[in-house]
Short mmCIF file of the C-alpha atoms (twelve columns), coordinates in Angstrom:
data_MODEL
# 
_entry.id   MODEL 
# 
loop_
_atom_site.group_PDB 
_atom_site.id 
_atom_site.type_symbol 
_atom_site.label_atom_id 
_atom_site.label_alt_id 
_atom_site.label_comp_id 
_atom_site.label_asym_id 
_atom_site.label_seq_id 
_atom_site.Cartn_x 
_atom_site.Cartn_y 
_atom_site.Cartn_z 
_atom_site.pdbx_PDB_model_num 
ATOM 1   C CA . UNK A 1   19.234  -3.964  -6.850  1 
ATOM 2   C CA . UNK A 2   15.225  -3.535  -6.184  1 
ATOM 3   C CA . UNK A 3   15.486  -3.877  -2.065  1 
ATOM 4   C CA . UNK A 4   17.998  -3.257  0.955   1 
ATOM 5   C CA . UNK A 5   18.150  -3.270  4.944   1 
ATOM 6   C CA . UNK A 6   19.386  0.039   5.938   1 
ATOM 7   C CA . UNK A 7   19.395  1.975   9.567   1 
ATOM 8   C CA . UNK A 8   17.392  4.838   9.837   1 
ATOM 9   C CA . UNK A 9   18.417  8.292   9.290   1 
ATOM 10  C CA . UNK A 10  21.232  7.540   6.309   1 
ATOM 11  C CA . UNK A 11  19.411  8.263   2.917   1 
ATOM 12  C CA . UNK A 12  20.246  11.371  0.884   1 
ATOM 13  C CA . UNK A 13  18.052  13.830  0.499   1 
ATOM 14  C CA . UNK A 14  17.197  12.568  -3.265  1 
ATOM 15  C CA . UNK A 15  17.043  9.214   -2.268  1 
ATOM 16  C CA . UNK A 16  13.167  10.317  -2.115  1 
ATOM 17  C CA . UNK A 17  13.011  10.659  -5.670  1 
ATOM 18  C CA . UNK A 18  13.551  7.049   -6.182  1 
ATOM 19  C CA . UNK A 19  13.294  4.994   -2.974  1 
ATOM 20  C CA . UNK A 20  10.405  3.303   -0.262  1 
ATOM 21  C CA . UNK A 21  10.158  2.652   2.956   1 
ATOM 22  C CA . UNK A 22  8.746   -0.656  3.863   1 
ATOM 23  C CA . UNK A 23  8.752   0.433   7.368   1 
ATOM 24  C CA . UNK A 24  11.066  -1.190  10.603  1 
ATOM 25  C CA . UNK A 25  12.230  -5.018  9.958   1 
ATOM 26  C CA . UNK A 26  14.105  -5.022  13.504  1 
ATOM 27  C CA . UNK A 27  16.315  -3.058  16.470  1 
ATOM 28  C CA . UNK A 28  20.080  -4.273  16.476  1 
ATOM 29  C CA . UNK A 29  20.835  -3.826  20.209  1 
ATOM 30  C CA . UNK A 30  24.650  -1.844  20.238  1 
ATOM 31  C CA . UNK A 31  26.872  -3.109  23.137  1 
ATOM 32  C CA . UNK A 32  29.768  -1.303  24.535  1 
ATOM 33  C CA . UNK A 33  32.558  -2.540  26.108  1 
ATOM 34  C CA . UNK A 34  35.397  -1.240  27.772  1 
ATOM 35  C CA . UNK A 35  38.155  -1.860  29.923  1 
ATOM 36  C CA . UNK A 36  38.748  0.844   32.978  1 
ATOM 37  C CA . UNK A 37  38.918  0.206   36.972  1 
ATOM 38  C CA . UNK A 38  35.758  2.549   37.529  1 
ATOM 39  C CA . UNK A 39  32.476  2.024   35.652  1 
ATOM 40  C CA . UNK A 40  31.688  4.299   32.573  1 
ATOM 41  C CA . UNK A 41  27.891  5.220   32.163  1 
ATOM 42  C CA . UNK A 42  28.191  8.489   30.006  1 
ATOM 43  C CA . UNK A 43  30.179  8.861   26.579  1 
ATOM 44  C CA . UNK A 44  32.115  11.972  28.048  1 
ATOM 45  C CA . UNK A 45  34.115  9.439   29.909  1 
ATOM 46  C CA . UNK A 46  35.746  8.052   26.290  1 
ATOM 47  C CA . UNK A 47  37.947  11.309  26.040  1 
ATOM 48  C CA . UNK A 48  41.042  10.502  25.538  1 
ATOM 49  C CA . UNK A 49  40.896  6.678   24.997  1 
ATOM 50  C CA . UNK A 50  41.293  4.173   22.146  1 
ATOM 51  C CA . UNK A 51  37.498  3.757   20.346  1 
ATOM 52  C CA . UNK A 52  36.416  1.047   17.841  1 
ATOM 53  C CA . UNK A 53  33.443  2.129   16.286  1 
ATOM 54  C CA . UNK A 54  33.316  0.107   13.698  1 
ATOM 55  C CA . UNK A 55  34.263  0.162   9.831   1 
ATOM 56  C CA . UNK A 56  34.727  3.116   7.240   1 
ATOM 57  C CA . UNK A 57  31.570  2.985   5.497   1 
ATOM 58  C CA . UNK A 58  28.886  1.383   7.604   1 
ATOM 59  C CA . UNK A 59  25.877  2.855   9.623   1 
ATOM 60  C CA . UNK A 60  27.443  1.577   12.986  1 
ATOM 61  C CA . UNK A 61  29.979  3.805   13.089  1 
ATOM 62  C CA . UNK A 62  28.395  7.052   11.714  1 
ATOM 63  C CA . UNK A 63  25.542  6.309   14.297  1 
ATOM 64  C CA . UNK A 64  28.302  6.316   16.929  1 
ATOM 65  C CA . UNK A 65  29.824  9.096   15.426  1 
ATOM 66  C CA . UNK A 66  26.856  11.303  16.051  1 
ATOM 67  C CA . UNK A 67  27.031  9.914   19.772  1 
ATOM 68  C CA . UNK A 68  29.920  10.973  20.465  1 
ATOM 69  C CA . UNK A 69  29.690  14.215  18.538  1 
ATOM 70  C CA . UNK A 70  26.590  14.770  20.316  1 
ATOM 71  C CA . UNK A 71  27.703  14.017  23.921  1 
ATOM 72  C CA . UNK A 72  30.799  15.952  23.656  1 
ATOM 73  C CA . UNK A 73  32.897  12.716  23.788  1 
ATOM 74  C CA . UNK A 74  35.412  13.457  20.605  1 
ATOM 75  C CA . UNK A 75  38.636  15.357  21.346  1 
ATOM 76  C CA . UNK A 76  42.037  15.799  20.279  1 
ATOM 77  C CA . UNK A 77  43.128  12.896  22.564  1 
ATOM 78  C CA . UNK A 78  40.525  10.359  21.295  1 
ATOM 79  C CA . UNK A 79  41.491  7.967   19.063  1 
ATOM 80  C CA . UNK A 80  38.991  6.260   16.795  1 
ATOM 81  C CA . UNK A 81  40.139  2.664   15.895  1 
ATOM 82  C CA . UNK A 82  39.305  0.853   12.314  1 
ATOM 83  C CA . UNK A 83  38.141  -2.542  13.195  1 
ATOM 84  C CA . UNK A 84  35.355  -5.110  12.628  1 
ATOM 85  C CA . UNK A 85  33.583  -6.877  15.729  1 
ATOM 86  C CA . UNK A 86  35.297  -9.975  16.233  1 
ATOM 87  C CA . UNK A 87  38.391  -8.177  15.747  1 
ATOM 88  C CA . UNK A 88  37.512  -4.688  18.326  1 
ATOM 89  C CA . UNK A 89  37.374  -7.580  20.927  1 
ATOM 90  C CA . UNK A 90  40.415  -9.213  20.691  1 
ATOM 91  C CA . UNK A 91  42.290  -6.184  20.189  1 
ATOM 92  C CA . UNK A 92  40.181  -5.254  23.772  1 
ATOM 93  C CA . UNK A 93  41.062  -8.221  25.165  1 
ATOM 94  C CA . UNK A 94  44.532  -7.450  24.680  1 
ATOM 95  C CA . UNK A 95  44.456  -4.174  25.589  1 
ATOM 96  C CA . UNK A 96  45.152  -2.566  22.515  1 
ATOM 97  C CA . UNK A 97  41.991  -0.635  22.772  1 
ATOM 98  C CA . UNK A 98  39.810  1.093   25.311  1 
ATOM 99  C CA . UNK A 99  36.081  0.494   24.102  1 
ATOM 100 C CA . UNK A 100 34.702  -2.163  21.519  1 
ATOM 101 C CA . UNK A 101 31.440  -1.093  20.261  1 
ATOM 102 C CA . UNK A 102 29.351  -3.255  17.933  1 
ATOM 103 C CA . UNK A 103 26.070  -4.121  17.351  1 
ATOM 104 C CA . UNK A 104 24.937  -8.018  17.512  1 
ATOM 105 C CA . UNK A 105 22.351  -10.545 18.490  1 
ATOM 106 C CA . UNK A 106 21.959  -12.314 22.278  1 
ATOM 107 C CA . UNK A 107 23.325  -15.645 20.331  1 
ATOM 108 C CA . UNK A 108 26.711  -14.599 18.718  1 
ATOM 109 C CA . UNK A 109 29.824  -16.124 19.724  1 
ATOM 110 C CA . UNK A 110 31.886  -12.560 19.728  1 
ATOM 111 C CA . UNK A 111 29.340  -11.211 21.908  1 
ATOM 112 C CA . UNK A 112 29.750  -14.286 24.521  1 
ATOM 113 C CA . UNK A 113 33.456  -13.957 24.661  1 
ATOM 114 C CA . UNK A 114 33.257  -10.615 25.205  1 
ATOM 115 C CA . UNK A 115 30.992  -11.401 28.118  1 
ATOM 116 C CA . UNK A 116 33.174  -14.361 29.515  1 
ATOM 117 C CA . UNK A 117 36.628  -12.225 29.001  1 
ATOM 118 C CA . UNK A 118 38.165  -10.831 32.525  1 
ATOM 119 C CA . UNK A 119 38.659  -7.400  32.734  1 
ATOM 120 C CA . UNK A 120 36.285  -6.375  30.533  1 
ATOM 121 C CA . UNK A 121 33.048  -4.649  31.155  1 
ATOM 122 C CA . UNK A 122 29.455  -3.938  29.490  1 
ATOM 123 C CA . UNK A 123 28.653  -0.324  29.864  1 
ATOM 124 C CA . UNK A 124 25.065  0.914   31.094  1 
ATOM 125 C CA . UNK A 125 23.977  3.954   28.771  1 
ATOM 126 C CA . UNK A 126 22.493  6.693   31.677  1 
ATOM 127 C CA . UNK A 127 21.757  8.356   28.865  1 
ATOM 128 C CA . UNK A 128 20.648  6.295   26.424  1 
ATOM 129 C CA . UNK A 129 16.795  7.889   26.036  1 
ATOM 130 C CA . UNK A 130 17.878  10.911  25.277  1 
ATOM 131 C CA . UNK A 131 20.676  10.049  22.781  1 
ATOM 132 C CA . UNK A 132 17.463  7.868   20.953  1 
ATOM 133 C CA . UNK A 133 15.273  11.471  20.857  1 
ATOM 134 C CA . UNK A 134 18.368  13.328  19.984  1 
ATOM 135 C CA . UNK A 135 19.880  10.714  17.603  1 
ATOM 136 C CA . UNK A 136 17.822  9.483   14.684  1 
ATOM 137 C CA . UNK A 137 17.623  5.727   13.704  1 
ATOM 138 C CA . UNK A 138 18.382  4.940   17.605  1 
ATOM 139 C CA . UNK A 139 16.341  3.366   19.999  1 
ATOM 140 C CA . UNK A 140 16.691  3.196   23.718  1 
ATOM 141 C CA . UNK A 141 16.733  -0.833  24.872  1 
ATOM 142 C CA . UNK A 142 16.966  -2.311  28.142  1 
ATOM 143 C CA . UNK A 143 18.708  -5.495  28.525  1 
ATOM 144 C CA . UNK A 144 16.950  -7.088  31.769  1 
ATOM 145 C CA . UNK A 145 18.725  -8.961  34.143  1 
ATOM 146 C CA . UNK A 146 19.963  -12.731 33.390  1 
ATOM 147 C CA . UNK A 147 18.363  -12.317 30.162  1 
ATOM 148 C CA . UNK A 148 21.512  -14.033 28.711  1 
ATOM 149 C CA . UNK A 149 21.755  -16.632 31.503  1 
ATOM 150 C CA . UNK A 150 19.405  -17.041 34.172  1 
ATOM 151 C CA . UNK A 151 21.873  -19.765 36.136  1 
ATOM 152 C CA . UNK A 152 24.993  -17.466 35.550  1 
ATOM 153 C CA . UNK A 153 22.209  -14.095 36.334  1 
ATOM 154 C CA . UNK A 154 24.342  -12.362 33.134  1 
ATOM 155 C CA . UNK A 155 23.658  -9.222  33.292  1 
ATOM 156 C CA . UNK A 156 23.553  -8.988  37.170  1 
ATOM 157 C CA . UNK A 157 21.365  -5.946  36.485  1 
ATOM 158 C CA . UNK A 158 19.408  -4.198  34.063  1 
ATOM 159 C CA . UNK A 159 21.951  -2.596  31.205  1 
ATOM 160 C CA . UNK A 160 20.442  0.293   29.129  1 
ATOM 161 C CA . UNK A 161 21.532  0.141   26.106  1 
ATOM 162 C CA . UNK A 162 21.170  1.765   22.532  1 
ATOM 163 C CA . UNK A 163 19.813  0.074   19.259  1 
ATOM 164 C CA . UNK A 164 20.041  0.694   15.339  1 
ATOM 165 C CA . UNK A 165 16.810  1.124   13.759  1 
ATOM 166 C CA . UNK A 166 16.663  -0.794  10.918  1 
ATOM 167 C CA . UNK A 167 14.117  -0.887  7.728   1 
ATOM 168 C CA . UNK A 168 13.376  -2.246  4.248   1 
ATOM 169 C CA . UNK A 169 13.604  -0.011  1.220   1 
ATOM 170 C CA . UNK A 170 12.610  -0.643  -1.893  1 
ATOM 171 C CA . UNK A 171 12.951  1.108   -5.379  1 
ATOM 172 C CA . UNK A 172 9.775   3.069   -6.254  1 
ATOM 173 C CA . UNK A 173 9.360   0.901   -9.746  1 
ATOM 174 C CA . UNK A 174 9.535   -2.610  -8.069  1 
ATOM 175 C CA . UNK A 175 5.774   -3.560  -8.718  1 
ATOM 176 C CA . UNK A 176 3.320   -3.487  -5.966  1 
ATOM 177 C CA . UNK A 177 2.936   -7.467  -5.592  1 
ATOM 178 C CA . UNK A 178 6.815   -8.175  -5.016  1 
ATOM 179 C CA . UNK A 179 6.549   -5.190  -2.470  1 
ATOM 180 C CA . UNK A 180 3.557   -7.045  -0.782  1 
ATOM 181 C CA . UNK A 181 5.618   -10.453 -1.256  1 
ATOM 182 C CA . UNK A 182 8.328   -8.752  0.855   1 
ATOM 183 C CA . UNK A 183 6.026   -7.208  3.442   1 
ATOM 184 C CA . UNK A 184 4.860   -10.851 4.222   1 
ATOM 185 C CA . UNK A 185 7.865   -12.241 4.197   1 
ATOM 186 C CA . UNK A 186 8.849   -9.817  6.698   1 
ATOM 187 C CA . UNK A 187 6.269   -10.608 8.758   1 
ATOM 188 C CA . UNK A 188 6.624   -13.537 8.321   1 
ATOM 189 C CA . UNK A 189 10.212  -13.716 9.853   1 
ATOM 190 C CA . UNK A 190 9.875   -10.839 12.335  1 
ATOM 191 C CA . UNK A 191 6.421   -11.660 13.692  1 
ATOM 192 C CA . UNK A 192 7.628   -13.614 16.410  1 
ATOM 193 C CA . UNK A 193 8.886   -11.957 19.770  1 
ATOM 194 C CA . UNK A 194 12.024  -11.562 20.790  1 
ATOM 195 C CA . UNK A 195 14.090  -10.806 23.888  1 
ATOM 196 C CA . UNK A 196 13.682  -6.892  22.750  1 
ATOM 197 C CA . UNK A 197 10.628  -6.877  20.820  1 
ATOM 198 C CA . UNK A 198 6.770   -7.666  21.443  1 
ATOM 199 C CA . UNK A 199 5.344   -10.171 19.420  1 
ATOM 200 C CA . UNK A 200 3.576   -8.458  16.346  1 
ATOM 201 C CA . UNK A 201 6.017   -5.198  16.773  1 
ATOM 202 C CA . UNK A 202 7.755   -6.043  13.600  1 
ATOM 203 C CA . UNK A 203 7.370   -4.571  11.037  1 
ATOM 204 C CA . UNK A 204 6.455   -1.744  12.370  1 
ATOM 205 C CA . UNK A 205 5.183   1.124   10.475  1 
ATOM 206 C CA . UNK A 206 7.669   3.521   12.448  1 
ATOM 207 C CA . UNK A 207 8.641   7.049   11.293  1 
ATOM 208 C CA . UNK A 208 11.052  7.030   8.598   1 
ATOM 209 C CA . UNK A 209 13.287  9.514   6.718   1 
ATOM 210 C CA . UNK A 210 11.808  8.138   3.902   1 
ATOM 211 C CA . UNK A 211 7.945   7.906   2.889   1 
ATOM 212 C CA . UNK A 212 6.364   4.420   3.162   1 
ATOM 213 C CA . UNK A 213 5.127   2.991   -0.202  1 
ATOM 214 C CA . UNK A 214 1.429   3.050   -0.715  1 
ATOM 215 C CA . UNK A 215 1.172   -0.909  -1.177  1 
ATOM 216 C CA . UNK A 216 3.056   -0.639  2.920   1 
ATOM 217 C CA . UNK A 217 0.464   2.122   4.148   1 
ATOM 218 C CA . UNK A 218 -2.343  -0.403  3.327   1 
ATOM 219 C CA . UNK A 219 -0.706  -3.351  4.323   1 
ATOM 220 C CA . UNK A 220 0.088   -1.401  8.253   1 
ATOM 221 C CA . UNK A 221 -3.372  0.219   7.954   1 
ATOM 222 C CA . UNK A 222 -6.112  -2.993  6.234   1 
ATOM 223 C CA . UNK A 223 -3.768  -5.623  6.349   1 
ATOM 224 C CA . UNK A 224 -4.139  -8.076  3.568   1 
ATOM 225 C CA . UNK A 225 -7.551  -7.890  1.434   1 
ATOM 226 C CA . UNK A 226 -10.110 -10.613 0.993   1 
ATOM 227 C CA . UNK A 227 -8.124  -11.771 -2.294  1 
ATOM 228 C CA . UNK A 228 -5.081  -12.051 -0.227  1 
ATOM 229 C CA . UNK A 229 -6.027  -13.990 2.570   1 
ATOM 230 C CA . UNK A 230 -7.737  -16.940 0.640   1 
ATOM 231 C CA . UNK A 231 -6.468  -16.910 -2.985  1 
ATOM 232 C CA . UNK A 232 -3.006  -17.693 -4.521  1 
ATOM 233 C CA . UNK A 233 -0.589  -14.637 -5.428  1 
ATOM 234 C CA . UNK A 234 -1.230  -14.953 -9.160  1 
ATOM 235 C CA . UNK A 235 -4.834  -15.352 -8.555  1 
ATOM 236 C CA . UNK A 236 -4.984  -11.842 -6.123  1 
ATOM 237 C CA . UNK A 237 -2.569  -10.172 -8.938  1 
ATOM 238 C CA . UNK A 238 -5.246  -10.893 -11.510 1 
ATOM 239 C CA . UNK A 239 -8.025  -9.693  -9.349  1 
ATOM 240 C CA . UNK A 240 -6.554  -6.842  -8.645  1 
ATOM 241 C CA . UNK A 241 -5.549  -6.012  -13.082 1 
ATOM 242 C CA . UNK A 242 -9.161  -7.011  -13.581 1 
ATOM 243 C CA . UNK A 243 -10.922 -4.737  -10.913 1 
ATOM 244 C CA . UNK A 244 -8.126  -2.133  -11.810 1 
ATOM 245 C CA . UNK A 245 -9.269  -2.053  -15.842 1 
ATOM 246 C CA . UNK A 246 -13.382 -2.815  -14.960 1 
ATOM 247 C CA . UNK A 247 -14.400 -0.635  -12.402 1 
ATOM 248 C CA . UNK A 248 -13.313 2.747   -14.855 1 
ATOM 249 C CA . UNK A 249 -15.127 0.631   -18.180 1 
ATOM 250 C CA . UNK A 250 -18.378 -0.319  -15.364 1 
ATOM 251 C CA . UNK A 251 -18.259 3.461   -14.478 1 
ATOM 252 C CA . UNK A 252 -18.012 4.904   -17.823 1 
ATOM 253 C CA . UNK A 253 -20.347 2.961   -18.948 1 
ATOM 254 C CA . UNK A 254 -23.449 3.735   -16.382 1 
ATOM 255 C CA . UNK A 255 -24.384 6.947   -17.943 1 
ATOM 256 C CA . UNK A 256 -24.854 4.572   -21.516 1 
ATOM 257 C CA . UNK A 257 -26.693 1.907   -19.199 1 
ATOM 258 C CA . UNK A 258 -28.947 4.682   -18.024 1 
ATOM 259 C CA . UNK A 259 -29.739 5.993   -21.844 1 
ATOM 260 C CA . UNK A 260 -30.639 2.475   -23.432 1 
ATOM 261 C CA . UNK A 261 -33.831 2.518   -21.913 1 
ATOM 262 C CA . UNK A 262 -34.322 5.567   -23.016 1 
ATOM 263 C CA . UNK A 263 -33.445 5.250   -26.451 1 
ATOM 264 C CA . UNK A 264 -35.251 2.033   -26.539 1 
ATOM 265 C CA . UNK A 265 -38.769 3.618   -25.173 1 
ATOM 266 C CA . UNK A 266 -38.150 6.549   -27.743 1 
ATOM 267 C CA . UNK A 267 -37.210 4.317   -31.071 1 
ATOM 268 C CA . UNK A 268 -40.917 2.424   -30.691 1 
ATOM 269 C CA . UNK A 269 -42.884 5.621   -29.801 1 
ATOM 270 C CA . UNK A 270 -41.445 7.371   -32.527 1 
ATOM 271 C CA . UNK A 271 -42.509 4.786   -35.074 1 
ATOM 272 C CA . UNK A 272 -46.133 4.710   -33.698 1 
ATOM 273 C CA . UNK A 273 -46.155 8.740   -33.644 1 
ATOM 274 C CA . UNK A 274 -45.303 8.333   -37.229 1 
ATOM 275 C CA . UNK A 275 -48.344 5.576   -38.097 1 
ATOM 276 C CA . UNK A 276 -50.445 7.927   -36.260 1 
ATOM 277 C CA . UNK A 277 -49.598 10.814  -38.509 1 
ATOM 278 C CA . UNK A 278 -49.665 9.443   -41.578 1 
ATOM 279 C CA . UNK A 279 -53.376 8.506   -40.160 1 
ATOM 280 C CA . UNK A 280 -54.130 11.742  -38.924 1 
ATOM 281 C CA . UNK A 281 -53.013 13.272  -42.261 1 
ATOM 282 C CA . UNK A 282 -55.387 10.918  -44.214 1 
ATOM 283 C CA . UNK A 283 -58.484 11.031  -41.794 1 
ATOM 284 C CA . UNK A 284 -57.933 14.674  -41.881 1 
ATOM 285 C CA . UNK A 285 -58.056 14.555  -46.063 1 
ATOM 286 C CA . UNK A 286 -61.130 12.332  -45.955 1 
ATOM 287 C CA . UNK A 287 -62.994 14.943  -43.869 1 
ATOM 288 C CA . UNK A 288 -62.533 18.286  -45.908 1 
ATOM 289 C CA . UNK A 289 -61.963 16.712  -49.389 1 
ATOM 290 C CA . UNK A 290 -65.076 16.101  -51.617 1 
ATOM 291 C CA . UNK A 291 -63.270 14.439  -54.753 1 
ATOM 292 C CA . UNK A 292 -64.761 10.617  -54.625 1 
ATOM 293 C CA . UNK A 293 -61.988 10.473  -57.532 1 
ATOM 294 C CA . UNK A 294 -59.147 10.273  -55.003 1 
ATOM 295 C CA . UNK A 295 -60.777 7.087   -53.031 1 
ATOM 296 C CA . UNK A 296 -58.471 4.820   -54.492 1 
ATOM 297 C CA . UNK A 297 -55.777 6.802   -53.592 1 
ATOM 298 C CA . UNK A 298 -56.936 6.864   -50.164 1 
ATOM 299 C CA . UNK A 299 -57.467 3.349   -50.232 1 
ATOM 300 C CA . UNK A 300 -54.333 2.342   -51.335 1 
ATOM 301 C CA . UNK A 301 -52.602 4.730   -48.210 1 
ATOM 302 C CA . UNK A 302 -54.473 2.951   -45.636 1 
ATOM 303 C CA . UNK A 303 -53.652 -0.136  -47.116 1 
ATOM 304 C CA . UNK A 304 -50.180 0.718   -46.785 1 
ATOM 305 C CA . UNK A 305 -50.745 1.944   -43.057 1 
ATOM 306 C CA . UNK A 306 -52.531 -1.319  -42.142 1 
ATOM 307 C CA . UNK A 307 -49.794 -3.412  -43.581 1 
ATOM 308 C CA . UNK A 308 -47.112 -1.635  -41.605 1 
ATOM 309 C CA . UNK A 309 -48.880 -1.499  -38.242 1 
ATOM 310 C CA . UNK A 310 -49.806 -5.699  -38.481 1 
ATOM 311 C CA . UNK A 311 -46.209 -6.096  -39.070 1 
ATOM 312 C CA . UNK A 312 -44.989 -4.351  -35.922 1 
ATOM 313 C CA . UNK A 313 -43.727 -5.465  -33.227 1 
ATOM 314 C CA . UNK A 314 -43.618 -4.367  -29.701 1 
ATOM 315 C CA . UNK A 315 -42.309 -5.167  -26.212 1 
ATOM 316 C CA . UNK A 316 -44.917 -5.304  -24.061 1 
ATOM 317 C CA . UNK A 317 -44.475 -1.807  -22.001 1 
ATOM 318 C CA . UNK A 318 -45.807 -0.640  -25.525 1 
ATOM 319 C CA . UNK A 319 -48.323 -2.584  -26.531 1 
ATOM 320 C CA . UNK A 320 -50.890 -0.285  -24.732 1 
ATOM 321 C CA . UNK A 321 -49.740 2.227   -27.368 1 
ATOM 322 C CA . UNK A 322 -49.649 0.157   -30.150 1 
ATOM 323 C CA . UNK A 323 -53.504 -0.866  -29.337 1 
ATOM 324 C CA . UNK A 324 -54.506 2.437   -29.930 1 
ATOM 325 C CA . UNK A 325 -53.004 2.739   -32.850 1 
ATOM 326 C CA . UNK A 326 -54.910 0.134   -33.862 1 
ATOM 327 C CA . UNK A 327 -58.039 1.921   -32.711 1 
ATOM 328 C CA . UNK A 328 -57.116 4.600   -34.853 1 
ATOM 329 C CA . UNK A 329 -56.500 2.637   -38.294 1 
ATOM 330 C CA . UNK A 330 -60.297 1.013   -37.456 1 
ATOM 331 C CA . UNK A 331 -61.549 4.253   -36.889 1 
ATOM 332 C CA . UNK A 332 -60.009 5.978   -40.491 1 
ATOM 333 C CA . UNK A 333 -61.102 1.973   -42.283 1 
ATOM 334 C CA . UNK A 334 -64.383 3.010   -41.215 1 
ATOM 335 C CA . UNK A 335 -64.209 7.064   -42.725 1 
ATOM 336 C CA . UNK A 336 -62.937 5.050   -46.467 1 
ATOM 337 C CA . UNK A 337 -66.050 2.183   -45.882 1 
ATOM 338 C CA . UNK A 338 -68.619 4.813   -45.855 1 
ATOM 339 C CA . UNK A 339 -67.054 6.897   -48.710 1 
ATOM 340 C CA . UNK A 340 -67.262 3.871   -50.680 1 
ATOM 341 C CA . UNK A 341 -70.751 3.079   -49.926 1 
ATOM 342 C CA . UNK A 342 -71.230 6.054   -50.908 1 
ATOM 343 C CA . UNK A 343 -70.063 5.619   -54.542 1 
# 
């Protein structure tokens, strides 16, 4: 399994190691029902009585657990009742319990039963803010009035009430795309307001008891990128491997880029510096050396010069240089004309 919808606050401590947050998908609003003559507002009040809290296993009834824990509500006398929702409410309605508490939607047909049964009553959290600050992965809800039917005004008041916190986590080696596919999809679904929610609150990027991925920090932070919005999911995934493998080859490359022109200025110099030596090293022969014997060997040298500098070729940031080479080969022609006259 890559992904699961868990409530808040019931990781391990080395589920870190491996796991994601995606951040909050959506509140599940808890209601609690009971049957008693006088109204119940505080947990304290459940001493003694007949509790379903849900099933073994699940993060509704270790949520409640902490409630009651936490509010002093658990004593010898309470007894806490193995059931799911749609059976806690029958058993309520027929008095075999004291309190039903389950978490479900406005729209479920357990939830409107329990609403339409005689006898039995919705209970009003007082405390239900500071159970969500003292309680992680609750959240303090109000249900307004008639927000289940305006004609029948159900609830005939507002009803605080308390909410799981639930998120998306993911396995830290499902690849960054299919985590972005999910965050979409979940935005997708949960975009849309609700009779608890703004529109645009979900997801949220909520605190967590585990870290958000990276790919879900950028998604809360930038939202989609420019590939995203207005290319396909393949296209944006290739994108993303290209710029991923070309920006480190672009940037190890600059310092090359910046040498080549370098290189390329020193490689033609260098070849004139040489023409202009070997010149140098002749003219400089012609001027100290007497021996008319050696002007065919001089001749033959310049001939050699002359031949290499008319086959050369420059770009034309050099060709300034490569005129006065010339110059200089005209110049030393001359020095060898005279010496022949001479003879």
């Amino acid at each position: 399994m890559q992904a699961a919808l868990t409530a808040l606050g019931f990781t391990r401590t080395d589920d870190e190691d491996t796991l994601y947050s995606l951040g909050g998908v959506f509140d599940a609003p808890i209601f609690i029902f009971y049957r008693n003559a006088e109204p119940i507002t505080q947990f304290a009040q459940f001493r003694g009585k007949r509790l379903s809290i849900g099933t073994p296993g699940t993060a509704l009834r270790a949520l409640i657990f902490q409630v009651l824990t936490a509010t002093d509500a658990v004593d010898a006398s309470t007894q806490l009742v193995d059931l799911d929702s749609a059976e806690a409410i029958d058993a309520l309605i027929a008095g075999e319990i004291d309190v039903a508490i389950f978490a479900s939607q406005l729209d479920t047909s357990f939830l409107q039963r329990a609403l339409g049964a005689p006898g039995l009553r919705l209970m009003n959290v007082a405390q239900a803010e500071a159970i969500a600050k003292t309680v992680p992965g609750l959240k303090h809800l109000v249900l307004s009035r008639g927000l289940i039917s305006l004609t029948r005004d159900i609830p005939n008041s507002d009803v605080d009430l308390l909410a799981s916190r639930n998120s998306l986590l993911v396995r830290k080696d499902l690849h960054p795309a299919l985590q972005y596919l999910l965050l979409e999809a979940m935005r997708e679904v949960h975009w849309a307001p609700g009779p608890f929610n703004r529109l645009g609150e979900f997801p949220a990027e909520q605190p967590n008891d585990l870290p958000l991925s990276p790919t879900a920090e950028a998604f809360y932070r930038s939202g989609p990128s420019f590939w995203q919005r207005y290319t396909s999911f393949w296209l944006t995934s290739l994108l993303n491997r290209i710029v991923f493998f070309v920006i480190p080859v672009v940037a190890a490359l600059v310092p090359v880029i910046g040498f080549a022109p370098r290189f390329y200025r020193w490689f033609y110099l260098h070849r004139i510096n040489q023409l202009h030596r070997a010149l140098g090293n002749l003219e400089s022969e012609l001027a100290h050396s007497a021996d008319r014997s050696r002007l065919g060997e001089y001749q033959a040298r310049l001939a050699e010069i002359e031949s290499a500098v008319q086959m050369f070729r420059v770009a034309r940031p050099f060709e300034i240089d490569l005129h006065r080479l010339r110059i200089h080969l005209r110049m030393v022609q001359e020095d060898v004309s005279r010496m022949a006259d001479v003879n």
